[in-house]
N, C-alpha and C positions, 0 to 999 in steps of 0.2 A: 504494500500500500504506500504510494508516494505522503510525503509531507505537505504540511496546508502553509503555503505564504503566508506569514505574519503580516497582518494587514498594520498600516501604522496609523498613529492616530495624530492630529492636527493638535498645535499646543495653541489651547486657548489664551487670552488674557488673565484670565483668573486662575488658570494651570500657573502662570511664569509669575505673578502677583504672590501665589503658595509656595513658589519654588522659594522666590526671592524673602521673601516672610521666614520659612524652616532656615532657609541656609545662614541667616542673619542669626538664629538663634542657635546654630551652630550642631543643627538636626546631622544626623550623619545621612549621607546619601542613600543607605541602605533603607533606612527609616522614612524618607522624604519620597522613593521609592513606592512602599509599601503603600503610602497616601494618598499618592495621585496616582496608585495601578499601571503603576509602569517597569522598567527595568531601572536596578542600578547605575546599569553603563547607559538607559537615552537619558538618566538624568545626570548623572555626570558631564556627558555631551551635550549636551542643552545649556549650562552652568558654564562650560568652557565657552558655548558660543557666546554664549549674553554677558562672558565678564564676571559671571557671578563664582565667587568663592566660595567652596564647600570644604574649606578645612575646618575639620571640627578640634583641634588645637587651641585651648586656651594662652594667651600672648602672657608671657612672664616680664613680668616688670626689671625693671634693670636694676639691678645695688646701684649707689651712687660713692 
């Protein structure tokens, strides 16, 4: 039995609004995934196209 073409789906406004929202709070991709029913890797790639950072890395302050 052949395999079924993943059909893709169109990122709405309010898809890339939810992206941008999780990844601000520093959602991991995995989980940001899970939300909007998509894969890790198109959301990953979505984030790279739009500029959006998905490091979920808390920034350590510097000793002075």
């Amino acid at each position: 039995m052949a395999k079924k073409a993943a059909k893709r789906r169109e990122w709405l406004k309010e898809d890339l609004q939810q992206l941008k929202a999780l990844a601000r709070d520093k959602t991991p991709a995995r989980v940001i995934g899970r939300k909007l029913g998509r894969s890790e890797g198109a959301i990953r790639q979505k984030g790279w196209a739009e500029g959006i950072s998905l490091n979920t890395r808390a920034r350590r302050k510097r000793a002075k």
